[in-house]
N, C-alpha and C positions, 0 to 999 in steps of 0.2 A: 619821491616815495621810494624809500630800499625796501629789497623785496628778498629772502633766503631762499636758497634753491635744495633745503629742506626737503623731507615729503612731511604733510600734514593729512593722515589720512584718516583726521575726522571731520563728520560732517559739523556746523558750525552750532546746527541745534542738537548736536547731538549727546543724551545727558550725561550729566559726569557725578558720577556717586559721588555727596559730602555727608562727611556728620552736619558741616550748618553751612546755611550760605553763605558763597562768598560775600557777599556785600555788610553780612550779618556778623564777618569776621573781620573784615578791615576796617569796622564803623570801632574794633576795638583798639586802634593803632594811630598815633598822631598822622596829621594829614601830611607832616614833612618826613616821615617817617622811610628810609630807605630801603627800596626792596631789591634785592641784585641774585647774582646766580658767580658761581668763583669757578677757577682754574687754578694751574699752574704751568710754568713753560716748560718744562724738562717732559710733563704727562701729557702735553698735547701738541707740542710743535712740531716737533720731527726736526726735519733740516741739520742733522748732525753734524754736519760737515761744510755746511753752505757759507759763502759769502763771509767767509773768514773767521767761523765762529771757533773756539780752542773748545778740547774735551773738557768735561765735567768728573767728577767723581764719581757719577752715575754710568756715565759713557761707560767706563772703565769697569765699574763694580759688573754691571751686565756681563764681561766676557770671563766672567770668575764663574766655570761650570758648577752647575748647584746651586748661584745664587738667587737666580728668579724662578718660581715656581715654574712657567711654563716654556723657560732659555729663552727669553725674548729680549727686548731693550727698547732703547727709548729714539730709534736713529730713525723713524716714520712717524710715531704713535697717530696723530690725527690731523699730521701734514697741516695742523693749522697755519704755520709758517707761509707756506703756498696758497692756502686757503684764507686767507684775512678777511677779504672784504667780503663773502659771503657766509663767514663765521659771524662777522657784525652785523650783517644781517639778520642772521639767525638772530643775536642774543636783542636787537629792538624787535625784533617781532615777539617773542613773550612779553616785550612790555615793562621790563624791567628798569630802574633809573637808574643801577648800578652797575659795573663790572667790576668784579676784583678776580687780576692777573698778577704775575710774579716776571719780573724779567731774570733772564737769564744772566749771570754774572760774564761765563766764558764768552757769549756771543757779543758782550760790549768791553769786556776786556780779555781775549784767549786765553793770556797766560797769569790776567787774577792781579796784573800790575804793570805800570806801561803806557802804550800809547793806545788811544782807545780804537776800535774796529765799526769805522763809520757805517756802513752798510746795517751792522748788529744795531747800534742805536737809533739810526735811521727808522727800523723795522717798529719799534716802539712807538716811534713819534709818528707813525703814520695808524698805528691802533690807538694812541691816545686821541687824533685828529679825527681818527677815524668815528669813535666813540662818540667825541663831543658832536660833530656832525649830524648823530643820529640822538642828540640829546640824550646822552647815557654819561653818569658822572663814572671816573676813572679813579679806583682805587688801589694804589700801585705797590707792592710788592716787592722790596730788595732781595731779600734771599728765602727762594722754597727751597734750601737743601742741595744745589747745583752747585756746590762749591768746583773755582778752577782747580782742574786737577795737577795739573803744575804749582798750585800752594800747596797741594798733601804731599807731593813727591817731595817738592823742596826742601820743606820746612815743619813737613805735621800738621799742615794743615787748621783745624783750630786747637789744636793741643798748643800751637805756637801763638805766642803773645801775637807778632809782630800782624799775624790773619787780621787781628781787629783794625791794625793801622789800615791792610789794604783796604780793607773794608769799606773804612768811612774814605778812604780816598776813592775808591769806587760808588759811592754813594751820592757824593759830589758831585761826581760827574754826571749821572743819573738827574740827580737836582737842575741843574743847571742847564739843562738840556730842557724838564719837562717839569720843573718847579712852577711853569705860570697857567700851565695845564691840568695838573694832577691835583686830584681833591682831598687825597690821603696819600701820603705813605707810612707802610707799617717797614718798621727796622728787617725783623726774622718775621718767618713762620713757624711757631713750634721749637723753640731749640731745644725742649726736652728730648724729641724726636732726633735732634742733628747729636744734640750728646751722646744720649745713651743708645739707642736705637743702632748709631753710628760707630760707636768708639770704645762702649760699655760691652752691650750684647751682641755687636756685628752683623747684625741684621739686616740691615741697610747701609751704603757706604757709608764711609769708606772699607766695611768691614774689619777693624779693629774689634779686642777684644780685653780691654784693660778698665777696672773700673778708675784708678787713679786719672787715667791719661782722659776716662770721660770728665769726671768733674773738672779736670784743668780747661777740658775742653769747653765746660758748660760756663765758666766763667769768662772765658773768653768771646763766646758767642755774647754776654750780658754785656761787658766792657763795649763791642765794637757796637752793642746796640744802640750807648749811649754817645759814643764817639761817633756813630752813623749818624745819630740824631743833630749832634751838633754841626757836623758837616751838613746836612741836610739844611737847617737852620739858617746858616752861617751863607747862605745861597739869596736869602731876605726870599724866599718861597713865603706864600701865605697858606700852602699845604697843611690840613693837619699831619702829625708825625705822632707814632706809638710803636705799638708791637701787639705783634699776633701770639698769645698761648694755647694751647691744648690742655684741657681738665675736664677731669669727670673726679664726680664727689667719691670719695674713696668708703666703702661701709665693712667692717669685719663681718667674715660669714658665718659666726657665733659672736656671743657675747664672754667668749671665754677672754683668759687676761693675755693669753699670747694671740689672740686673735686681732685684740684691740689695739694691744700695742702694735702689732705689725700694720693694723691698718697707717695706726698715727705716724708709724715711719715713711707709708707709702705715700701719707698723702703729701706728709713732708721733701719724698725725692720727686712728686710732681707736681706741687703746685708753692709750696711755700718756700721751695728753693731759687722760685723765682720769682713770685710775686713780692716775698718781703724782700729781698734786694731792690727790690724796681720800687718799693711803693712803700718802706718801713727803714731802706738804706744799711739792711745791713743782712748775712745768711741767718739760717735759722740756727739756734745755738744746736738744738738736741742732734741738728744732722751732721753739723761741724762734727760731734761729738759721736755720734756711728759713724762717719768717715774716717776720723784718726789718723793714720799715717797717710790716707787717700785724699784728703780735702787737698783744697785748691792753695796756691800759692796767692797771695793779694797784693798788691802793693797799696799802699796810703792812699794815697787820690782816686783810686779806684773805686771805691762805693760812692762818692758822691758821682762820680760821671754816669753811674749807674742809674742813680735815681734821679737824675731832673726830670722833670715835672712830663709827663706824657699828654698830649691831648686827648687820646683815646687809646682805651687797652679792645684786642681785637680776642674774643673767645671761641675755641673753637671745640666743638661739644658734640659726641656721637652715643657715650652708652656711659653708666657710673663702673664704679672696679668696686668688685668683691674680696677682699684680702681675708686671706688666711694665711697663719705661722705656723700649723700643720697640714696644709690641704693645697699649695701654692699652685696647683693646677686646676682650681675653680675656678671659670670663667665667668660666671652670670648664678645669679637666684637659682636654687632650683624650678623648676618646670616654667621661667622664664621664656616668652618668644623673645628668639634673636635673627641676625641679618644672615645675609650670607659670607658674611666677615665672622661670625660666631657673637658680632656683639649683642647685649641682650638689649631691648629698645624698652627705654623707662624715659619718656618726657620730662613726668616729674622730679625726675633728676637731673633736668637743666634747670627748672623753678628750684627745686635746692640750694644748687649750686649759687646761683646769681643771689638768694637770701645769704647766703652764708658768708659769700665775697662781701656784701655790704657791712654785716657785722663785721667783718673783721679787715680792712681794710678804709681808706680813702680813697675810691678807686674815681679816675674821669670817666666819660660819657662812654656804656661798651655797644660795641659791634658785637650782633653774633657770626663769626666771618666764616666759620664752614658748619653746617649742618645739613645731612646727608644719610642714606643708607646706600649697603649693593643688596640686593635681589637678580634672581634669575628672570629674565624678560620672560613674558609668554606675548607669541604671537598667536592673535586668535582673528582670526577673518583680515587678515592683514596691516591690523593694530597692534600696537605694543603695549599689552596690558601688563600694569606693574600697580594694582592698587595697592598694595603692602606697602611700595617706594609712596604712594602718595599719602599712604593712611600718615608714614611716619612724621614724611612732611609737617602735614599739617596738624597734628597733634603736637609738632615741637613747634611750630608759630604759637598756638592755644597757651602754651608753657610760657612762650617771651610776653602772650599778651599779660597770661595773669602778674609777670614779677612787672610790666610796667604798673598794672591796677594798682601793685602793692607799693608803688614808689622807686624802683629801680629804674633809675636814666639808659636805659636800651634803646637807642640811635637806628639799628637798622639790624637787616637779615641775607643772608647769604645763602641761597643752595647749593653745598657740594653735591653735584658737579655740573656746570653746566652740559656737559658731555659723556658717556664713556670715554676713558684714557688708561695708560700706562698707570698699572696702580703699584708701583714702585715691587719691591718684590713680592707679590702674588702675579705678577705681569700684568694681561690683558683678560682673567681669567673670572676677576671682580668688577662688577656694572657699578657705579656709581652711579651713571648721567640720568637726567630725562630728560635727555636727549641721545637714542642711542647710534651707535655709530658700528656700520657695517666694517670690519677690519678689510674686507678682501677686495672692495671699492673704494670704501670711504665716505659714503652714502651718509649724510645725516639724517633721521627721524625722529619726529618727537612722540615722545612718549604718554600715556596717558595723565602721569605726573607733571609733566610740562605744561600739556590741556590744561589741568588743573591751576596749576599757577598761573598760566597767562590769565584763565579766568577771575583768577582771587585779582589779579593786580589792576586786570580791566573793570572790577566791579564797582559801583554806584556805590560808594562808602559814606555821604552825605546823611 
């Protein structure tokens, strides 16, 4: 029996506000249906420096004054590194059959290419054993965004072709190591997020700010996807392999003609500049054609590597985008509730979405791999009330049941986060978790959102 050393400070009958019961909610989800909680390592390991691990781009972006809201970094965040086995503890006591984690690139190869840093791989193979131990399937994660930061200095990082070689040679090793263990791996997390975020707007590492050098970049994050994939492959692994996107349905915030058009550009620099590559084998014309001197360089071989066949795309879904071509600082519907991120919380626009991807694609089985709000915790009699974190929850399961009812292949569900972490730059200042985490001990407790789940996942769905 593993046991987390957690606080759990409700009592066991004690009631947990739903719209419907649990048992009355999971009787709507196939019985093999996956239910998990996600991370990432760069927002919750810490060990910066440990056991031979090389800086990150994130390492590095942290000590750029100004770029994290609160000057923090990622060289502690929730010491899970040190904490392993009572983190896996934690995550089988909610109940859950899945984990999805990201490994760290630099901590299994420092310098992004070379000879690998045993200790760093070690560290994985003992949470994927760790995992299966406690009957949790392992959904494993190549790159959350941790690029070595000895490839940016080098070479640019992914603005440079040769990033996707290391890539899949790092990917391989990865494979080969836990290829007979891991139940998935996704190629990226997000590379709209590593492109433009990173390279576009400089928001987040590496802080560039060039839109040319993002698309070159965004292509190249696509190419190593599919070279990742093949390397991965190419291991005889029986893993599934895909990739993880970030989308939200894009709506103009009038019906005017430059409202509309702008939305249909936006929804083309987030969702169709990477879906139709990955699942159509080629970019979208109309954005080839608004990027002009900026689009990406291609080489021939290059779209087909791109598009071979995925076993599962991973979707990861928080709020829809409002666009406007005169108004570009709306953020959400008018008098919309939103998170404490500003996003505005619309479920029915994961059900959108998932219709819409069917029309217009051939997409394989998806995962929804992060769905999540932050809120401000309230403590009240020494519980961590967070119903707003659990209303949203569970209104966006409601969302995944109805696009199953309608015929959409949806495999499983993820809550971002299984924890509070480093929320890349906002720092420490945004709660994801239900599970929250004391920064100035390191104390875990779960939250009234996590009650809640453990209970959807232990209910009588028969």
């Amino acid at each position: 029996m593993h046991r987390s050393d957690a606080i759990d400070p409700y009592h066991p009958n004690d009631p947990i506000m739903t719209q419907l019961p649990p048992a009355e909610l999971r009787r709507r989800f196939p019985g093999n249906f996956v239910w998990g909680v996600a991370t990432s390592a760069f927002q919750i390991e810490g060990a910066a420096r440990a056991d031979g691990k090389g800086p990150s781009i994130w390492d590095e972006f942290c000590r750029i004054p100004g770029a994290i809201a609160d000057g923090s970094n990622g060289d502690v965040a929730c010491d899970h590194y040190h904490r392993l086995e009572s983190d896996l503890d934690l995550i089988a006591e909610l109940g859950v059959t899945a984990y999805r984690f990201s490994v760290s690139w630099p901590r299994v190869q420092p310098s992004g290419s070379g000879p690998v840093n045993e200790p760093g791989l070690a560290f994985y193979e003992r949470l994927v054993d760790g995992l299966l131990a406690r009957n949790i399937q392992p959904y494993l994660t190549l790159y959350h965004w941790d690029l070595p930061a000895e490839l940016q200095r080098g070479s640019g990082g992914w603005a440079a072709r040769d990033t996707a070689y290391r890539f899949a040679d790092y990917a391989g090793i990865v494979a080969r190591r836990l290829g007979d263990r891991v139940v998935s791996f996704a190629t990226h997390n997000e590379p709209w997020v590593s492109a433009v975020l990173g390279y576009e707007r400089g928001v987040f590492a590496p802080g560039i700010k060039d839109r040319r050098i993002a698309y070159q970049a965004s292509h190249h994050l696509l190419l190593s996807h599919g070279l990742g994939m093949q390397a991965v492959r190419a291991t005889g692994t029986k893993a599934d392999v895909g990739i993880v996107l970030n989308m939200s349905p894009v709506r103009p915030a009038t019906e005017s003609d430059v409202d509309v058009h702008h939305a249909r550009l936006e929804d083309g620099r987030l969702i169709r500049w990477y879906t139709d590559p990955l699942f159509k084998g080629s970019y979208p014309q109309d954005i080839i054609e608004y990027l002009g001197a900026d689009a990406p360089q291609v080489q021939q071989a290059d779209a087909r590597i791109i598009a071979q066949p995925c076993d599962f795309v991973g979707i990861n879904y928080y709020h829809p985008t409002v666009s406007s071509g005169s108004n570009p600082a709306s953020p959400a519907s008018s008098g919309a509730a939103v998170t404490d991120m500003g996003w505005e919380v619309a479920p029915r626009g994961l059900f959108e979405l998932l219709m819409r991807l069917r029309r217009d694609y051939q997409l394989p089985p998806i995962f929804i791999t992060e769905n999540g709000a932050a809120y401000r915790d309230q403590w009240v009699n020494g519980r961590i009330e967070d119903e707003q974190r659990r209303q949203y929850i569970e209104s966006h399961i409601v969302a995944v049941a109805e696009a199953i009812e309608h015929g959409i292949d949806v495999r499983g569900y993820f809550v971002w986060s299984l924890m509070d972490n480093f929320e890349w730059a906002e720092g420490y200042g945004k709660r994801f978790g239900i599970v929250h985490v004391d920064y100035a001990t390191l104390q875990r407790t779960l939250k009234r959102s996590a009650l809640w789940y453990k209970a959807l996942l232990r209910a009588d769905a028969s």
